[in-house]
Every structure is written in C-alpha cells, then in structure tokens.
C-alpha positions in Angstrom: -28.0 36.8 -15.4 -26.0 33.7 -16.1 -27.0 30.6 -14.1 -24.2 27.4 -14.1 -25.7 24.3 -13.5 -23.2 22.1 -11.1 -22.9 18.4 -11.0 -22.2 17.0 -7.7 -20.7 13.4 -8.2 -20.5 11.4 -5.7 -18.4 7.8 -5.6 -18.9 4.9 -3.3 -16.7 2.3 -3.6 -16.9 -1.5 -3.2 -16.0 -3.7 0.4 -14.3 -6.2 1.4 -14.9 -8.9 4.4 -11.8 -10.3 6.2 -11.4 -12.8 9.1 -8.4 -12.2 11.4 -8.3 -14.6 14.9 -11.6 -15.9 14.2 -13.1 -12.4 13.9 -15.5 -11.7 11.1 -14.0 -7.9 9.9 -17.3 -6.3 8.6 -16.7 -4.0 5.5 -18.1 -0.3 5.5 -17.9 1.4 2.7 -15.0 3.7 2.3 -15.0 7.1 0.2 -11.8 8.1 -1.5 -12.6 11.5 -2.6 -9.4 11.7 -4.4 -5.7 11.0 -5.0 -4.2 14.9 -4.6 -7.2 16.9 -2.6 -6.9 14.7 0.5 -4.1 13.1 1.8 -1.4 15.7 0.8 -0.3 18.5 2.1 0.7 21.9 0.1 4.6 21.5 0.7 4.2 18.2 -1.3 3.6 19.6 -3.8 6.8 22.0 -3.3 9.5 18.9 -3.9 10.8 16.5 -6.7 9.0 13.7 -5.2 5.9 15.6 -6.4 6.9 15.6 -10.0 8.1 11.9 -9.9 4.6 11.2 -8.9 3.3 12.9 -11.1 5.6 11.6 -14.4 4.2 8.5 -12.9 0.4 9.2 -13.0 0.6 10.8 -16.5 2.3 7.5 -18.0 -0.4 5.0 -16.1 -3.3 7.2 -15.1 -6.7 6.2 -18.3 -8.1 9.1 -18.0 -8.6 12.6 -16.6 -11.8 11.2 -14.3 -9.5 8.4 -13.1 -7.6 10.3 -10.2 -9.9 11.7 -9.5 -11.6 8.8 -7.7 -8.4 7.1 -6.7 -8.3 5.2 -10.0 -4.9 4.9 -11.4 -3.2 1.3 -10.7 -6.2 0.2 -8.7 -5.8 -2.2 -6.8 -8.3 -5.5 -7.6 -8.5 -5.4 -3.8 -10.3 -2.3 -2.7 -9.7 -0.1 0.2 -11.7 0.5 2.7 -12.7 0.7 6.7 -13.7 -2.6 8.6 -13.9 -3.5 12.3 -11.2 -4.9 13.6 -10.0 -6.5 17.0 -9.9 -4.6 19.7 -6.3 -5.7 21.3 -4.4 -3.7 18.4 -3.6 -0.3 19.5 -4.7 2.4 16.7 -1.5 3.3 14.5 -0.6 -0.3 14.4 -0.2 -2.3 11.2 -0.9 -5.3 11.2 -0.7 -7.7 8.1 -2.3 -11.0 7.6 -0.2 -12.8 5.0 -3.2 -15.6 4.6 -5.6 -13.1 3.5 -3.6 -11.2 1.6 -4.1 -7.6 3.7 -2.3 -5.6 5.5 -4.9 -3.1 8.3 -3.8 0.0 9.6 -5.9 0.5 13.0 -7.1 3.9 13.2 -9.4 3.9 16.2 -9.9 1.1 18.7 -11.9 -1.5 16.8 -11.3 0.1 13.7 -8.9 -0.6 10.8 -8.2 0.7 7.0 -7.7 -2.5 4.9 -5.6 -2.4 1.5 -5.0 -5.2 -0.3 -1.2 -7.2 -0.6 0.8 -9.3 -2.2 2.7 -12.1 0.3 5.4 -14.1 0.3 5.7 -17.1 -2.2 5.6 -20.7 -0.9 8.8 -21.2 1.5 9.4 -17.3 2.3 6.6 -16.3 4.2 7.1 -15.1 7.7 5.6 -14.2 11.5 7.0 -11.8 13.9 7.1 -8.1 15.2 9.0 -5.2 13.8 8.9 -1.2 13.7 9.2 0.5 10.7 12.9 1.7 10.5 12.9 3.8 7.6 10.7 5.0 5.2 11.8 6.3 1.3 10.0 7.8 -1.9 11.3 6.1 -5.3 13.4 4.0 -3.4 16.6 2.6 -5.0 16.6 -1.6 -5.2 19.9 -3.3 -4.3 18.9 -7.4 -4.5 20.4 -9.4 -1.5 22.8 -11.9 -2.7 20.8 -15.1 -2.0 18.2 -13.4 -4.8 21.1 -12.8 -7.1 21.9 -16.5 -6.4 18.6 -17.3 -7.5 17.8 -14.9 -10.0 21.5 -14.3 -11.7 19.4 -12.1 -14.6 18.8 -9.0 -12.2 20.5 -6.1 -12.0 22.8 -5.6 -9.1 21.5 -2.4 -8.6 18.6 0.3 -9.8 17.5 3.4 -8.7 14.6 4.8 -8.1 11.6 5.2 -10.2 8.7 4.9 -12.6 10.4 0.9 -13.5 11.4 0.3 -9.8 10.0 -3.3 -8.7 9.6 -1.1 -5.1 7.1 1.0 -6.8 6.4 5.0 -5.3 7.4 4.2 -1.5 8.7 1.8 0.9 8.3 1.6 4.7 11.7 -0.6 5.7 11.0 -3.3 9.0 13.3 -3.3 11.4 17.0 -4.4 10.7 15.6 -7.0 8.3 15.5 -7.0 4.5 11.8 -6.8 3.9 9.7 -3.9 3.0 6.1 -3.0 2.7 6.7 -1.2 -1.0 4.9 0.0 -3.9 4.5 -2.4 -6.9 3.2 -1.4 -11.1 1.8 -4.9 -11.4 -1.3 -4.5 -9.8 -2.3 -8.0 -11.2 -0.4 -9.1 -8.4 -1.9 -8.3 -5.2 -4.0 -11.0 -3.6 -1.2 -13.3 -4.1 2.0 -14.6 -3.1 4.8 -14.2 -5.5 7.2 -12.5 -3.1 10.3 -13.5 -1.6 9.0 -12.4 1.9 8.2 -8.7 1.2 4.8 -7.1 1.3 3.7 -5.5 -2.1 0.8 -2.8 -2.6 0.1 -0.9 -5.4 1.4 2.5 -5.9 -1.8 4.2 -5.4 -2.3 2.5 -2.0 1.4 2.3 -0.7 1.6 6.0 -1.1 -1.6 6.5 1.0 -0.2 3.5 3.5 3.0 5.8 3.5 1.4 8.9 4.6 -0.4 7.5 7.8 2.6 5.3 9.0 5.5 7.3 10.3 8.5 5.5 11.3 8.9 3.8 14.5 5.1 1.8 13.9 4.6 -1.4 15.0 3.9 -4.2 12.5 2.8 -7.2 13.0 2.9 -9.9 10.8 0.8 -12.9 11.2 -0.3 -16.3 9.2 -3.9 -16.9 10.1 -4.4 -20.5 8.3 
C-alpha cells in the first residue's frame, strides 16, 4: 500500500480600513484562492483572450506558487471585503478618488475594495456614469488634448502585454475615462492619471468579471 501525504495550504491575506462619508469601512479578511480556479469559467479558457492572458502571466508571473495565490502584479493595495454604507445598491461601484479605491457593493452593507490609481492634480473628477462598454486588451487612441501635452505618444496602439490600459477596460458613459488595467503596479495609491482610474491587471481583470455593462459608477472626492 502506498500512502501520499497531502499538504493543505491555506493563504490569508492582509486588510485594508477605508473611510467613505464619515463611515469607518472595517476590513475582513479576504481569501483569493486563486487567479484561474475561481473566477473563470471553462469557455475562457476556449478564446484568444485566454492565451493573451496567459503570454502575459508567463512574462510577469515570479514564480509557479505566485498564481496561485493571486500573486502576479500585486497590487501594494490588497483586496479584500469591508462594510460599506448601506445607501449603495449591491452591483454598484463606487470609487473614492481621495482614498485611492474603487468598491464594488456585493450585498447591502458590503463591498469588495481594490486599490486605484486617481487623477493627477487638476484632472480629478465627481459625477455618475454606467459603464458603456467593456474590452479585453483594449486598443489606446490618446485624445488630442494629451497629444497636445504629451506630443512623444503614439497616436495609436493596440492591444496588449505593453498597453498603458493593461488586460481590460470597463468604458463610463459617453466620456473618455476608463477604469483599466495598468503593468506599473507601483502606481496604485496615487494620482498620476489624467482623470482615468487605473488598477493592476490582476485586479481589473477580477473587477471586469463582476461588472457587466450598464453598472452604475459613482465617483466621489471625499476630502
């Protein structure tokens, strides 16, 4: 008889405490048992967007134990559930550029809370949109007044691994911001933006998953 020993490993990962209107948001500890196991279904797996993703996690994942736990381009901000007030209706998003997070409500009183990057100084904004469109390995087409600014961009690039809108991005109404994926994780928690909302890969494609288009976002500036 042959007896295999088994190691059951389990992962806890760390909290965060917010305050949105005056509300203390209390952390709870929030298990990510995985980036491919959970949160996709089997016809994912059947489409280029799979092996894109995947290109992608072989050129930035460390390590084989890294996806494992949700580990590749993590974000210095960690996921995870908190309460939340009670007059946002679950599937809501609502983003708090002065604390750098955007919350998903998933249950009255409840919210999932990832970490963001914000508008810069002068391009931070307030108001209510749905989410209009949403796209894998989106394509990046600068507005003019950035090309005024930044003449050194390209005036266009297409999706992928280099994309400064990252794995996915869920488009706000009939505006020009996004909530997008980002490969410079060093970035979230602050405001470098010119008015868009940045998460790392990792996160925007779980954010991306949960939100389907016609979701109200609200964007707020608690200071």
């Amino acid at each position: 008889m042959r007896t295999v020993a088994g190691v059951v490993m389990i992962a806890t990962f760390g909290c965060s405490i917010s305050v949105l209107n005056g509300t203390v948001a209390q952390a709870q500890y929030y298990y990510y048992p995985g980036y491919q196991s959970r949160y996709y279904p089997n016809q994912y797996y059947q489409n280029q967007q799979y092996y894109r993703d995947r290109q992608y996690l072989q050129e930035r994942d460390p390590g084989p134990f890294s996806r494992l736990f949700g580990g590749f381009q993590q974000s210095p901000i960690q996921r995870s559930m908190v309460s939340f007030p009670t007059q946002y209706r679950p599937g809501n998003v609502v983003i708090d550029t002065a604390a750098r997070r955007l919350y998903l409500v998933t249950a009255p009183g409840a919210a999932l809370s990832y970490g963001i990057g914000v508008g810069r100084d002068g391009f931070r904004w307030t108001g209510t949109h749905r989410v209009s469109a949403k796209k894998e390995w989106p394509d990046w087409t600068p507005p003019a007044d950035m090309l005024h600014r930044r003449p050194d961009l390209p005036r266009h690039m297409v999706g992928g691994i280099d994309n400064p809108l990252g794995a996915r991005a869920l488009y706000l109404g009939s505006t020009l911001y996004r909530i997008h994926g980002s490969n410079e994780p060093e970035t979230i928690g602050t405001a470098v933006s010119s008015g868009c909302f940045r998460m790392t890969n990792e996160d925007v494609i779980d954010l991306y998953d949960r939100v389907p288009v016609g979701a109200k976002v609200i964007v707020l500036d608690n200071n």
